[in-house]
C-alpha positions, 0 to 999 in steps of 0.5 A: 722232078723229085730232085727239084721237089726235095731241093725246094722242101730243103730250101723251105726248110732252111728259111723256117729254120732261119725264121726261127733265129735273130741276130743275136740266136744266128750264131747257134744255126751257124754253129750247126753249118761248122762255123766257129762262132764264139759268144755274144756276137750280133749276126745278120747274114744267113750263111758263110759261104759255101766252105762255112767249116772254114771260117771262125768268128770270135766273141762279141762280133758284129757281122751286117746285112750283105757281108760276104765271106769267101772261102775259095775262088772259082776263078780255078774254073777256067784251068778245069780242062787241064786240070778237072781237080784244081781248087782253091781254098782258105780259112777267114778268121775274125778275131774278137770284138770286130765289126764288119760293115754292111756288103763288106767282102771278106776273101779266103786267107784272110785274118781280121785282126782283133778290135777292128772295123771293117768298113761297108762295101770293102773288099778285104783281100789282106789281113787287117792288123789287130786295132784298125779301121779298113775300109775301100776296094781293096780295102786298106788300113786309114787308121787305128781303133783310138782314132775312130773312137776319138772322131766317134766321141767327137762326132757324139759330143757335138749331137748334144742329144737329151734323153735316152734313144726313144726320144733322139728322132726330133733332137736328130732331125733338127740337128741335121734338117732343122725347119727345112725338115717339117715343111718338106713333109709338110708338102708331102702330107696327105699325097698319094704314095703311088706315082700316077701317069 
């Protein structure tokens, strides 16, 4: 009973302590668990894994909501009988001004090299060369940082958006709903949220 009171006394200290941080002051807690995590980076996730000593992050890194990073298999559980030591671990390194996308999973022993976007749900079992986009299960490479900038200044360009962010909700519904938009909410106003039997 007092290892189970102690355990929840840590844990609730561990999300006072997380209340405390956002995801630009994240990286000063994770600093504190022996990750290397280098400056102006915006960090979402809470922890690095169980070996968080093992992973190093560099400047201006973005990491999103759900990324995983995995610093050893436990598949190494099923030789323990002949084996009780048996364990595997690697080092995760995501080099400078890299982006990775919400549930993305990194694997131990590998390198995200520096100005690359890993894409959202991949699994990234391989080193991602410097200047790449990788996305997939398991992840590939489909193209350079260049190119997605490109589509990316395409893709703005044809929004057309007035103004600055505060004033893009309208502009953004009539781009992509146009009036189909206002009367689906239309048909919406004033029901009931709660779905009645």
């Amino acid at each position: 009973m007092f290892k189970f009171i102690t355990s929840l006394i840590k844990m609730l200290q561990t999300k006072i302590e997380l209340w405390r941080h956002n995801e630009f002051t994240r990286a000063a807690y994770l600093r504190q668990q022996g990750v290397q995590v280098g400056e102006n980076c915006r960090i979402f996730i809470t922890h690095c894994g169980s070996e968080p000593y093992l992973v190093k992050i560099g400047n201006h890194c973005t990491l999103t909501l759900g990324v995983q990073l995995i610093t050893h298999d436990g598949g190494c559980w099923i030789f323990r009988n002949e084996m009780p030591d048996l364990n595997y671990f690697g080092k995760i390194e995501i080099q400078d001004n890299c982006f990775i996308g919400m549930n993305a999973i990194i694997m131990p022993n590998v390198t995200i090299g520096r100005n690359s976007v890993v894409g959202a749900g991949a699994v990234v079992t391989k080193d991602v060369p410097p200047n790449s986009i990788a996305v997939g299960v398991p992840a590939r490479v489909i193209g350079t940082t260049d190119q997605y900038k490109e589509k990316m200044i395409e893709a703005w360009k044809s929004l057309n958006l007035k103004g600055n962010y505060r004033g893009w909700k309208e502009q953004l519904i009539r781009h992509f709903w146009g009036e189909s938009y206002d009367q689906e909410m239309q048909r919406w106003k004033g029901r009931s949220i709660y779905v009645t039997g």
